[in-house]
FIZADREN-846474 format. One record per residue: residue number from 1; x, y, z of N, C-alpha, C in turn. Coordinates in nm, 3 decimals. Atoms other than C-alpha are relative to their C-alpha. Layout:
N
<seq NUM	n_X X	n_Y Y	n_Z Z	ca_X X	ca_Y Y	ca_Z Z	c_X X	c_Y Y	c_Z Z>
...
% end
This chain:
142
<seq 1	n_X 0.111	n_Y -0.007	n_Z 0.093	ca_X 10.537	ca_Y 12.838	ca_Z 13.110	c_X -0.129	c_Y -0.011	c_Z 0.080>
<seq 2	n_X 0.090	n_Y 0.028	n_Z -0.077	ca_X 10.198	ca_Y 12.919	ca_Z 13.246	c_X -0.124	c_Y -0.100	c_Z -0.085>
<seq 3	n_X 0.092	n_Y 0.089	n_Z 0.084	ca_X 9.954	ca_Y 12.608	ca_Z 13.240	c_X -0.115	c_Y 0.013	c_Z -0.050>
<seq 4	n_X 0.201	n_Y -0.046	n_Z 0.088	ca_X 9.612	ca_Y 12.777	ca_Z 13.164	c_X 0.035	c_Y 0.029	c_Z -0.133>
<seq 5	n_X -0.010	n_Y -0.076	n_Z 0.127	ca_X 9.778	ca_Y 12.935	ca_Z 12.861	c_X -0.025	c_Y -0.133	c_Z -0.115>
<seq 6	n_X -0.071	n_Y 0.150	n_Z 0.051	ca_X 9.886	ca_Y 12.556	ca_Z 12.745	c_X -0.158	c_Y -0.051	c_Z 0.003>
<seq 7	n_X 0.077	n_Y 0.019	n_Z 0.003	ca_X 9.581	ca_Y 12.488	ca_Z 12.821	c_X -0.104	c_Y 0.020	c_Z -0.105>
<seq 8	n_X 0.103	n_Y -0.124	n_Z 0.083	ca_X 9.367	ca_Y 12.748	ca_Z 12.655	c_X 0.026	c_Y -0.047	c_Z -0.130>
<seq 9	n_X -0.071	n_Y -0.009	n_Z 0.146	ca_X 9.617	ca_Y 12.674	ca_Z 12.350	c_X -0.078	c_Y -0.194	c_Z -0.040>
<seq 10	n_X 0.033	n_Y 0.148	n_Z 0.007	ca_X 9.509	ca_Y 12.262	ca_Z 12.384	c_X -0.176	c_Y -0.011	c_Z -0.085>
<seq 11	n_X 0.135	n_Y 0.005	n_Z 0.042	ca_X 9.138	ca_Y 12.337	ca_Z 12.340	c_X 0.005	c_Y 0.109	c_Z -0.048>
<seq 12	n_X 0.029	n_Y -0.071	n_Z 0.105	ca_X 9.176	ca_Y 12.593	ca_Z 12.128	c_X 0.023	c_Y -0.073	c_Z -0.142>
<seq 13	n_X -0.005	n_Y 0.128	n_Z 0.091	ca_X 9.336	ca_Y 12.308	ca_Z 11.885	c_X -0.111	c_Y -0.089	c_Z -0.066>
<seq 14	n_X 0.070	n_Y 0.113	n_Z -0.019	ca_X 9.093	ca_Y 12.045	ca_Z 11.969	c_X -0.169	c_Y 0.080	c_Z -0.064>
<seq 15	n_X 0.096	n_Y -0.062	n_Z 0.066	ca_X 8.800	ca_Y 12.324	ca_Z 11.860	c_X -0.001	c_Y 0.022	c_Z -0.073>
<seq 16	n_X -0.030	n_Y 0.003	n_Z 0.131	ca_X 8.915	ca_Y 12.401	ca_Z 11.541	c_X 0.013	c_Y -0.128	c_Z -0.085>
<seq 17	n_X 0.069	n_Y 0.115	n_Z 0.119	ca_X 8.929	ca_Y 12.045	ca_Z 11.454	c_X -0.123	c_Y -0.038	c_Z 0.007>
<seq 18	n_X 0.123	n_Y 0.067	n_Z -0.001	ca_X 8.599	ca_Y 11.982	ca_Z 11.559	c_X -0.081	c_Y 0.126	c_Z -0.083>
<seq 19	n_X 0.038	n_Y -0.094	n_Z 0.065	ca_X 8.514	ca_Y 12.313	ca_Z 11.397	c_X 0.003	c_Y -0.058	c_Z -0.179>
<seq 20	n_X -0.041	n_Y 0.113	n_Z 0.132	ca_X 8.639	ca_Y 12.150	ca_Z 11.052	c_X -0.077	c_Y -0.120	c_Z -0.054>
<seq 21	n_X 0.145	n_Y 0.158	n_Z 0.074	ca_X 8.399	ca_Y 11.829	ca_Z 11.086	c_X -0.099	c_Y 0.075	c_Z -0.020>
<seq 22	n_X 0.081	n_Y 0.006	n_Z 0.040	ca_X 8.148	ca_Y 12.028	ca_Z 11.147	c_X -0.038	c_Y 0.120	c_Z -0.121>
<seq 23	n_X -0.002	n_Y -0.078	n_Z 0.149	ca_X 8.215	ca_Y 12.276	ca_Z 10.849	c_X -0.043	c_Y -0.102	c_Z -0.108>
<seq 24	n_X -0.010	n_Y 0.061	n_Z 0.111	ca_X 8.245	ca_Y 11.964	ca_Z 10.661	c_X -0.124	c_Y -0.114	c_Z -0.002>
<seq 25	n_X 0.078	n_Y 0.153	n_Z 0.020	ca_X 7.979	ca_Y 11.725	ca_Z 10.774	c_X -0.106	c_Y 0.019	c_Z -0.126>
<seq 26	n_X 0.137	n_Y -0.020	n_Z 0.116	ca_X 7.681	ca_Y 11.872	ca_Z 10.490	c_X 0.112	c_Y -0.048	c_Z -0.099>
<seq 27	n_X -0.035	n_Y 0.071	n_Z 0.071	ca_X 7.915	ca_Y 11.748	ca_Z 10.250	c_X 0.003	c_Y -0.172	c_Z 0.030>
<seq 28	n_X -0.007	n_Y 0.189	n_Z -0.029	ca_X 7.987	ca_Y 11.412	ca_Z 10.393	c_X -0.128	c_Y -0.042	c_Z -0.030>
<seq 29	n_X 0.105	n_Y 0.095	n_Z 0.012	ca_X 7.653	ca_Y 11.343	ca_Z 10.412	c_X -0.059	c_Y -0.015	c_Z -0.111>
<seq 30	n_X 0.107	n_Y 0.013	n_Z 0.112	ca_X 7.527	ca_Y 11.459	ca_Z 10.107	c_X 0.107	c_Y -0.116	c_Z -0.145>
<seq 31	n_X -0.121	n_Y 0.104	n_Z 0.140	ca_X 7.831	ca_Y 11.220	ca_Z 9.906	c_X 0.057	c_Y -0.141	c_Z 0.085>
<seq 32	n_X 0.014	n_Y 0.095	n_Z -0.088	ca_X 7.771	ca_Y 10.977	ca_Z 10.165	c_X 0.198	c_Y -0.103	c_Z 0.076>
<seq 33	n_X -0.153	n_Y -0.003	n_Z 0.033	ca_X 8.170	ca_Y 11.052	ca_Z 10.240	c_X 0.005	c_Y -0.010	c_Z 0.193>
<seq 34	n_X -0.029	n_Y -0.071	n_Z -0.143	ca_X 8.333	ca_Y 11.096	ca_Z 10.614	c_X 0.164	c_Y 0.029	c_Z -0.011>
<seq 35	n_X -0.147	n_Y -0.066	n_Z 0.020	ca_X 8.646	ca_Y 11.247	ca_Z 10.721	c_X 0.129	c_Y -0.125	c_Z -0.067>
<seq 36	n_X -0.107	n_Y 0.114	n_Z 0.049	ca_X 8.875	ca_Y 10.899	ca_Z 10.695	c_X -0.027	c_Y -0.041	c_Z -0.185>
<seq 37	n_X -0.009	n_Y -0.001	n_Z 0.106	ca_X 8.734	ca_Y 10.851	ca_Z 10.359	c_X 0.062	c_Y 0.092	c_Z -0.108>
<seq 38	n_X -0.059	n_Y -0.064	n_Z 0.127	ca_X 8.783	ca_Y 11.124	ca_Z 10.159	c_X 0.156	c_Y 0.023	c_Z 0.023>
<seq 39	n_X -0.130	n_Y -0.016	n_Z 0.024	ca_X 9.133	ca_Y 11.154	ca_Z 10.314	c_X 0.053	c_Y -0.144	c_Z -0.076>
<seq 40	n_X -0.056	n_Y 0.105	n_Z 0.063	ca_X 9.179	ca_Y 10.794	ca_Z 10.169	c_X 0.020	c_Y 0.088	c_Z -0.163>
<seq 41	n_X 0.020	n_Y -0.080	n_Z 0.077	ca_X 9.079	ca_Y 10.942	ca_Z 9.885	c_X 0.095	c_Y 0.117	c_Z -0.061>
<seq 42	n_X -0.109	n_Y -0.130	n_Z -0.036	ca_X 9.344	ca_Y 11.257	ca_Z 9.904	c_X 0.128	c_Y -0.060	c_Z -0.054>
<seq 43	n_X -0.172	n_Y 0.049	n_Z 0.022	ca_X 9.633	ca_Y 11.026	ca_Z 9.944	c_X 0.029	c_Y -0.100	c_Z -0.132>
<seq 44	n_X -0.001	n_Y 0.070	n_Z 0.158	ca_X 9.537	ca_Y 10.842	ca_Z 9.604	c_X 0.021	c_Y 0.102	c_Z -0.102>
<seq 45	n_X -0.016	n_Y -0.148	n_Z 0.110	ca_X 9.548	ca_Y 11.178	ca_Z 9.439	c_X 0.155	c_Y 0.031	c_Z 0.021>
<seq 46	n_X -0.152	n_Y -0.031	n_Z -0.011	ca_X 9.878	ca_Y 11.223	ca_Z 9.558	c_X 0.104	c_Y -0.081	c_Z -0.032>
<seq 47	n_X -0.036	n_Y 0.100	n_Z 0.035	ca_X 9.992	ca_Y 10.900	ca_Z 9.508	c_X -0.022	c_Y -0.138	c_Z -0.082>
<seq 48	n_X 0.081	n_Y 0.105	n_Z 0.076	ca_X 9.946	ca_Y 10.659	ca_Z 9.199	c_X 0.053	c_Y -0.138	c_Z 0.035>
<seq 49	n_X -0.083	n_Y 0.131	n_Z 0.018	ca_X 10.168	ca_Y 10.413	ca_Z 9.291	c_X -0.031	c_Y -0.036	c_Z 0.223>
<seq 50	n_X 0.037	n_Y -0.003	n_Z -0.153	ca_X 9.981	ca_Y 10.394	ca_Z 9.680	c_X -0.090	c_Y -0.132	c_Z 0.003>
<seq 51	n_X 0.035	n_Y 0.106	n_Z -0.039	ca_X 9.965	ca_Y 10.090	ca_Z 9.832	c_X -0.055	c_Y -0.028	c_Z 0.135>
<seq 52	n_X 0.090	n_Y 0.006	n_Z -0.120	ca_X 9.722	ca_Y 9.953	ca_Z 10.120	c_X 0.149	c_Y 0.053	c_Z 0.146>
<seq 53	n_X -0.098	n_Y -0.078	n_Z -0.129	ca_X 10.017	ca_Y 9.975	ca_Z 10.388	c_X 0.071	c_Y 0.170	c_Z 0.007>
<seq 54	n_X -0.048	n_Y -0.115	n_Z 0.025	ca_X 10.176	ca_Y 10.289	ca_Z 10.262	c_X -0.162	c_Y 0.113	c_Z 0.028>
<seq 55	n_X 0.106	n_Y -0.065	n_Z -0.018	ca_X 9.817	ca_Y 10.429	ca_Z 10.287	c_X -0.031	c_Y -0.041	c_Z 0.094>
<seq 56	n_X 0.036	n_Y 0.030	n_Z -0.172	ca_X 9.792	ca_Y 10.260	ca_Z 10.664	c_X 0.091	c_Y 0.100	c_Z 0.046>
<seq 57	n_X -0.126	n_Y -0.093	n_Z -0.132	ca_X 10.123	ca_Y 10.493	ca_Z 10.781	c_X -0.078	c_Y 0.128	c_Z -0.042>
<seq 58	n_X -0.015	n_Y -0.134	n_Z 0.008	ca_X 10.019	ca_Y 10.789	ca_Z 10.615	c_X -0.119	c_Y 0.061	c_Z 0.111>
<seq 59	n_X 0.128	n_Y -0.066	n_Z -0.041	ca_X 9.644	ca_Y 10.816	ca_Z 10.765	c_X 0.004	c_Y -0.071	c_Z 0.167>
<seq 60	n_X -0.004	n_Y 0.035	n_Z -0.137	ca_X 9.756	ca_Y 10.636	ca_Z 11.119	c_X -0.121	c_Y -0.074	c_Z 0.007>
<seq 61	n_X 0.141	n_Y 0.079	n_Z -0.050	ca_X 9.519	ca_Y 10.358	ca_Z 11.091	c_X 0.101	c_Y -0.148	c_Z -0.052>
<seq 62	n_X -0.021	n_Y 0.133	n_Z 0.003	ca_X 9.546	ca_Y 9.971	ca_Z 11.115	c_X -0.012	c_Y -0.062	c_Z -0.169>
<seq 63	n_X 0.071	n_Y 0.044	n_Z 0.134	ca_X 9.575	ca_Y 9.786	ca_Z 10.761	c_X -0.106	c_Y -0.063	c_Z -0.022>
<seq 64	n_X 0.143	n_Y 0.039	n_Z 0.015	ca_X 9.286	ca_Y 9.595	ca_Z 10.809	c_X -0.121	c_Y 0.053	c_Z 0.026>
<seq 65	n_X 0.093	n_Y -0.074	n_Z 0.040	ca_X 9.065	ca_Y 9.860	ca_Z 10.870	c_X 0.039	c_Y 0.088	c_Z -0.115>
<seq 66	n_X -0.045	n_Y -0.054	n_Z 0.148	ca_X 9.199	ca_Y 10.016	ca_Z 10.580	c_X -0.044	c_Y -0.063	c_Z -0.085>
<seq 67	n_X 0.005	n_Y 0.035	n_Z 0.104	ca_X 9.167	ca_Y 9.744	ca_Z 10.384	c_X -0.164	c_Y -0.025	c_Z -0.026>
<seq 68	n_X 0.144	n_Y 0.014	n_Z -0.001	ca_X 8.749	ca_Y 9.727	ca_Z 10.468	c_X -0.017	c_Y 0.166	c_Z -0.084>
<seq 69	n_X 0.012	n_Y -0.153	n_Z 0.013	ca_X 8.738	ca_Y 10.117	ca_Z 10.412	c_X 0.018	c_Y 0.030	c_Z -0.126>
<seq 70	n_X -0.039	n_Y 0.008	n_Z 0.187	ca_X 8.939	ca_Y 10.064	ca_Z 10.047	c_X -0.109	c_Y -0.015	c_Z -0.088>
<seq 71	n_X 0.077	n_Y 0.118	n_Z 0.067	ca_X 8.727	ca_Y 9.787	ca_Z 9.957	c_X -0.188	c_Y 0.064	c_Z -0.043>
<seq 72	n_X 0.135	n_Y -0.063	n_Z -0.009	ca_X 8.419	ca_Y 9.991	ca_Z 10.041	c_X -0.051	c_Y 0.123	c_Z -0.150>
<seq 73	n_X -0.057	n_Y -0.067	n_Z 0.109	ca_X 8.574	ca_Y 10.262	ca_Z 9.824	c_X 0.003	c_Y -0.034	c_Z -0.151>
<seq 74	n_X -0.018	n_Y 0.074	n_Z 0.139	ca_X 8.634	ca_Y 10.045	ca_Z 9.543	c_X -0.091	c_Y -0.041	c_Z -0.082>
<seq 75	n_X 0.157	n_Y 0.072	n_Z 0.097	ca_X 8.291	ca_Y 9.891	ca_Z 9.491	c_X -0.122	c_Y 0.172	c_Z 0.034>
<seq 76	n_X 0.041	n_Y -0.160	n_Z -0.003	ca_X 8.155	ca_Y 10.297	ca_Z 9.535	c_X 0.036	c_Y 0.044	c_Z -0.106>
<seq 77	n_X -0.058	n_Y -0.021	n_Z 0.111	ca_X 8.367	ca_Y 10.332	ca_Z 9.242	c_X 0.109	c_Y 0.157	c_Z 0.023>
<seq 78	n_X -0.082	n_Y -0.081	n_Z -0.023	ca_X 8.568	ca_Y 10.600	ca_Z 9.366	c_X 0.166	c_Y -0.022	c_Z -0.001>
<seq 79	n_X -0.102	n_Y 0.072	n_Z -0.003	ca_X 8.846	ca_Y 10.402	ca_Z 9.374	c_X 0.042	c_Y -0.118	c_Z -0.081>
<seq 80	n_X -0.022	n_Y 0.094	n_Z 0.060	ca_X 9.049	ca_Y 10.115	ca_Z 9.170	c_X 0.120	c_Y -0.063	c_Z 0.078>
<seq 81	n_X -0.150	n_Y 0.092	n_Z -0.057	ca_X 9.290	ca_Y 9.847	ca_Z 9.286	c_X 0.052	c_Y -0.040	c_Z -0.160>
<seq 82	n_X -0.115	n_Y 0.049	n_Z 0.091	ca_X 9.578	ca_Y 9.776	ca_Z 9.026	c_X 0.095	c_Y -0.087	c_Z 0.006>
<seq 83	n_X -0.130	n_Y 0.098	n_Z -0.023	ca_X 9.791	ca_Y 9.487	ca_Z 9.021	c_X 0.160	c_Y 0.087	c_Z -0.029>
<seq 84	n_X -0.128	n_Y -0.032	n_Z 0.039	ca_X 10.178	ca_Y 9.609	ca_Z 8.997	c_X 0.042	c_Y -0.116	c_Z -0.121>
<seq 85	n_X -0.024	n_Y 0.117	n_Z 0.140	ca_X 10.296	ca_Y 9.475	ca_Z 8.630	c_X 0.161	c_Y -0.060	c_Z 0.063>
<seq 86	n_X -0.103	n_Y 0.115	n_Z -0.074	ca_X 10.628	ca_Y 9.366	ca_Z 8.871	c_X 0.031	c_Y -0.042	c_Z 0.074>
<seq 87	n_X 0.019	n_Y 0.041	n_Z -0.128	ca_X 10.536	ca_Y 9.275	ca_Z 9.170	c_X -0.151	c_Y -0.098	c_Z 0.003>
<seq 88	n_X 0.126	n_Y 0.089	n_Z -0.035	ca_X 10.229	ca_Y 9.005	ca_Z 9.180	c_X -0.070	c_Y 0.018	c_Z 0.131>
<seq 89	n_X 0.010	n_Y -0.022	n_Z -0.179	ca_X 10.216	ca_Y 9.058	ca_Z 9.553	c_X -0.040	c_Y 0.146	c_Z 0.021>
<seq 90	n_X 0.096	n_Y -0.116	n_Z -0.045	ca_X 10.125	ca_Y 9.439	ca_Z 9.537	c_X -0.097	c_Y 0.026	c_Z -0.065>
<seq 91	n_X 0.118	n_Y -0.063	n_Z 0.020	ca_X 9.836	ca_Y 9.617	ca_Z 9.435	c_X 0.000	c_Y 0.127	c_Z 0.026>
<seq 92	n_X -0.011	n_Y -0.147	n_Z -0.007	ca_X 9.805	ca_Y 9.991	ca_Z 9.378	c_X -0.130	c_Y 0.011	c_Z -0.001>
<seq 93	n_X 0.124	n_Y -0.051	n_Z -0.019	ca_X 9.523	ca_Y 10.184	ca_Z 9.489	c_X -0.002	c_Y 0.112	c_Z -0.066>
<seq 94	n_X -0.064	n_Y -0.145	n_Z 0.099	ca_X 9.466	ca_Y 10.454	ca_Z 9.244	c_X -0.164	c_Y 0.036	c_Z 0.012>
<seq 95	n_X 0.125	n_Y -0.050	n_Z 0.053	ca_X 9.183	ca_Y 10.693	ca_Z 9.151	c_X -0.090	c_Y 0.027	c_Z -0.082>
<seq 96	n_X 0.023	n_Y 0.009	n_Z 0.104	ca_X 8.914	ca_Y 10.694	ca_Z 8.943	c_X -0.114	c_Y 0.168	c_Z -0.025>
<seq 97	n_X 0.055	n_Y -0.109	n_Z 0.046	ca_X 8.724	ca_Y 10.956	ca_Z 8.761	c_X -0.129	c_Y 0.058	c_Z 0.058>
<seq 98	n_X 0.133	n_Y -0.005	n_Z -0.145	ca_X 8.431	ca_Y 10.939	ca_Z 9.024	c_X 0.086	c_Y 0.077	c_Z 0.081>
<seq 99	n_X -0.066	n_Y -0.022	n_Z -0.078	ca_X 8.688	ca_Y 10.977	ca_Z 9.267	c_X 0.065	c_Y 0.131	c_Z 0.012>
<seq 100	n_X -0.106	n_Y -0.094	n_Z -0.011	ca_X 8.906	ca_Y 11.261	ca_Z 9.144	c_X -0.195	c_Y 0.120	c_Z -0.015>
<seq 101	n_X 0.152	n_Y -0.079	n_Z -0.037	ca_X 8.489	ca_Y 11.425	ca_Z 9.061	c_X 0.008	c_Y 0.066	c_Z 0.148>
<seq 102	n_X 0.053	n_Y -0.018	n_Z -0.129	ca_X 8.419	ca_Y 11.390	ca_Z 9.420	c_X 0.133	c_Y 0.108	c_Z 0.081>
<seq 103	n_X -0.083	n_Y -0.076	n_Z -0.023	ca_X 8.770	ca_Y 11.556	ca_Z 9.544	c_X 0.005	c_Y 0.179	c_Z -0.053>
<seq 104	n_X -0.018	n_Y -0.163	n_Z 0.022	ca_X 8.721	ca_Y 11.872	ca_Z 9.332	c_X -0.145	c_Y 0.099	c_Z 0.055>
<seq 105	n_X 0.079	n_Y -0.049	n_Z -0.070	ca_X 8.370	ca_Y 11.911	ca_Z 9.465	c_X 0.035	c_Y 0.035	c_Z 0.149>
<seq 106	n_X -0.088	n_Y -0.053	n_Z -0.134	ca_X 8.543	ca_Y 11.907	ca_Z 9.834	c_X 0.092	c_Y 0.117	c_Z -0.022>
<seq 107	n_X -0.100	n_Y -0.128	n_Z -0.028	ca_X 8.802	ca_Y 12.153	ca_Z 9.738	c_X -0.084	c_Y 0.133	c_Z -0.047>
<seq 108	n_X 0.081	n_Y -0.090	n_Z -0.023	ca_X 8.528	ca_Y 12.358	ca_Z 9.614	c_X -0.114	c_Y 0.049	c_Z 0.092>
<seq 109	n_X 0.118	n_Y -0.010	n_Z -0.159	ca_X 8.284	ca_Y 12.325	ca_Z 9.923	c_X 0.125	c_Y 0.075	c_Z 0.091>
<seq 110	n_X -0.065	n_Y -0.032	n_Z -0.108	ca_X 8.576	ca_Y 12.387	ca_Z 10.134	c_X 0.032	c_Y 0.141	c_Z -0.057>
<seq 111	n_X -0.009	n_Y -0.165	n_Z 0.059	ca_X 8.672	ca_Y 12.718	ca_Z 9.932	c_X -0.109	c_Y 0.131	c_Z 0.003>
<seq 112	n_X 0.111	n_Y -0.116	n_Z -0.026	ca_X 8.335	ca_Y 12.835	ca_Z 9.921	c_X -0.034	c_Y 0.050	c_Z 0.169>
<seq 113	n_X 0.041	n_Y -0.025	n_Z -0.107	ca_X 8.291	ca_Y 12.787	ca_Z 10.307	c_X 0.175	c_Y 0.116	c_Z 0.077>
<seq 114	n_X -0.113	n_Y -0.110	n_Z -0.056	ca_X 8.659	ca_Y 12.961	ca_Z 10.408	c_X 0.017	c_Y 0.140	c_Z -0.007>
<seq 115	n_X -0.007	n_Y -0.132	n_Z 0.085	ca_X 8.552	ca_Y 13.235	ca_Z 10.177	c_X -0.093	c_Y 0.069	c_Z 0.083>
<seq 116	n_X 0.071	n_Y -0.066	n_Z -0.070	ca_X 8.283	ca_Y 13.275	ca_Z 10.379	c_X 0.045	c_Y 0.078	c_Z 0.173>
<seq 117	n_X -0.070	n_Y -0.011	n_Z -0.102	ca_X 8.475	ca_Y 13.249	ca_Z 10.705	c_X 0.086	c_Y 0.117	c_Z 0.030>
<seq 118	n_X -0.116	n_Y -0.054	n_Z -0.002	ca_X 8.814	ca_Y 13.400	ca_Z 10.636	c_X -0.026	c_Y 0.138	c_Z -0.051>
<seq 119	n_X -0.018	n_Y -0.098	n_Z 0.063	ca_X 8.896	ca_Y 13.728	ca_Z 10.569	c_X 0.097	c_Y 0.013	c_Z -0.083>
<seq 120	n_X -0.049	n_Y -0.004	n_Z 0.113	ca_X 9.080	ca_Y 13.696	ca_Z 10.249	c_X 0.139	c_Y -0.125	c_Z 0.051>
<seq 121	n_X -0.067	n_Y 0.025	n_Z 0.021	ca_X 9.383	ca_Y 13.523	ca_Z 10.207	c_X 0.100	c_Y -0.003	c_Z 0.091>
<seq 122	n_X -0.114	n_Y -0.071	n_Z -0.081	ca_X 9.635	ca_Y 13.734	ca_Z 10.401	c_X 0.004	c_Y -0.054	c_Z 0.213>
<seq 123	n_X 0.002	n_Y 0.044	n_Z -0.138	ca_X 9.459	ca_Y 13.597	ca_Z 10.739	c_X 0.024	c_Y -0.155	c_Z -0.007>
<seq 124	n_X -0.066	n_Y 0.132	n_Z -0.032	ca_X 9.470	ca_Y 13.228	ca_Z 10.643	c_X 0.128	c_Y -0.034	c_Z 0.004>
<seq 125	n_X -0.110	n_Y 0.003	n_Z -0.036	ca_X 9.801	ca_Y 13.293	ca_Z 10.588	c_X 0.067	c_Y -0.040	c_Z 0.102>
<seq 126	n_X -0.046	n_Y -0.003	n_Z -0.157	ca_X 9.885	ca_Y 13.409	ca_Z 10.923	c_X -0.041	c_Y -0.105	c_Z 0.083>
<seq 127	n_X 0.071	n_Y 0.148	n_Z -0.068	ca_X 9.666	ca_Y 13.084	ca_Z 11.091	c_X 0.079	c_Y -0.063	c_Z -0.012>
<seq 128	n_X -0.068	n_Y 0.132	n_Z 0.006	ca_X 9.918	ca_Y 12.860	ca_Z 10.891	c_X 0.136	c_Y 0.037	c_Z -0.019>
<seq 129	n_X -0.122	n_Y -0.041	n_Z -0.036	ca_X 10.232	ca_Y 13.071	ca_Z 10.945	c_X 0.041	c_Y -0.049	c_Z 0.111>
<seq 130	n_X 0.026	n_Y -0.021	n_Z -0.177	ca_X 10.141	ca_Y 13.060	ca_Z 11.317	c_X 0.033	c_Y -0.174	c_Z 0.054>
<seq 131	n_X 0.004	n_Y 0.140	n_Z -0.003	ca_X 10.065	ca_Y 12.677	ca_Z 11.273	c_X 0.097	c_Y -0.115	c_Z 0.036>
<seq 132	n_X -0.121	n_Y 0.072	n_Z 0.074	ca_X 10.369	ca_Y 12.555	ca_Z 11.110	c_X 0.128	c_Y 0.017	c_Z 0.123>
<seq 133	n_X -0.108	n_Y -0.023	n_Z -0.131	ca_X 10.600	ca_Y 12.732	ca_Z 11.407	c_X -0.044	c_Y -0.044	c_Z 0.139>
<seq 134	n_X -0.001	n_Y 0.083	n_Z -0.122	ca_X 10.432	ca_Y 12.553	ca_Z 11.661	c_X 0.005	c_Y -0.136	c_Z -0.025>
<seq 135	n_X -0.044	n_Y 0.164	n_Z 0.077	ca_X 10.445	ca_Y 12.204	ca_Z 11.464	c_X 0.140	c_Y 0.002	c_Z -0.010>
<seq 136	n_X -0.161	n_Y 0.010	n_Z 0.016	ca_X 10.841	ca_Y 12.279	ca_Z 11.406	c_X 0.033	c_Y -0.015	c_Z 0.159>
<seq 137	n_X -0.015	n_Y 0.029	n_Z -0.159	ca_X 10.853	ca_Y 12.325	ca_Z 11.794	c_X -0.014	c_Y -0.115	c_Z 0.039>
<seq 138	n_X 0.011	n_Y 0.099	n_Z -0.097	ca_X 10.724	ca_Y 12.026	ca_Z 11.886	c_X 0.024	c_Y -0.113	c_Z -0.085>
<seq 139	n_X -0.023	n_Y 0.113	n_Z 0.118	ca_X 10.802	ca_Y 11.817	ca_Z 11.591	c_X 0.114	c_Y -0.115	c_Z 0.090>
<seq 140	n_X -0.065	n_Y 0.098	n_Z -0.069	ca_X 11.105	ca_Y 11.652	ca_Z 11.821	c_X -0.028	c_Y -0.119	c_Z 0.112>
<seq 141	n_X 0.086	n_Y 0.086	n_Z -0.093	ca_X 10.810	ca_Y 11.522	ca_Z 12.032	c_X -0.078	c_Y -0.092	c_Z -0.064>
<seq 142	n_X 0.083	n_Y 0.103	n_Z 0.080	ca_X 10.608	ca_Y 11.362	ca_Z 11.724	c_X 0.075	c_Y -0.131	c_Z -0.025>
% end
């Protein structure tokens, strides 16, 4: 395998995510959001029954910065903590109607800017066809 290619392929990665913040930072700023947030955010939409640790594995972060980041969340109102009615000891982090607001404005910022980007459909496709078979490749290394 030649290493420039590996290379080339490394920071071609590493540009596209930084390509991504900065697609996304005019939102962040103007909803005074950043990337770790709104994915907090994300994984409450996906999950009602999401609890501070279960939301530390998913986003690869420490629970106690999580649990500042929540908390921050919470009194923003984007967010609610829920006691479990059978567990005393957990607490569900769920979303609130601010919250799920602010999420559909992101999926529409991000739609309007891909639209601008992409050439239809058929190419993002191919990006996350392309994607997915190099994530299956190396998945035995994650």
């Amino acid at each position: 395998m030649n290493w420039e290619l590996i290379k080339k392929s490394e920071k071609l990665r590493a540009d596209m995510q930084s390509a991504g913040m900065v697609i996304m930072q005019p939102f962040y700023e103007k909803h005074g959001m950043n990337y770790l947030k709104l994915a907090i955010i994300s994984e409450a939409e996906e999950n009602d029954n999401l609890t501070l640790n279960a939301l530390s594995r998913s986003v690869s972060k420490a629970t106690a910065n999580m649990s500042v980041v929540v908390t921050h969340l919470v009194n923003d109102g984007y967010l609610k903590k829920v006691p479990s009615a059978y567990d005393g000891r957990v607490t569900y982090i769920q979303l609130t109607k601010k919250g799920k607001k602010l999420l559909e404005a992101s999926h529409d910022y991000v739609v309007e800017k891909y639209s601008d980007i992409m050439d239809g459909d058929k190419e993002l496709q191919d990006l996350i066809e392309a994607s997915e078979a190099y994530l299956a490749k190396i998945a035995p290394y994650r």
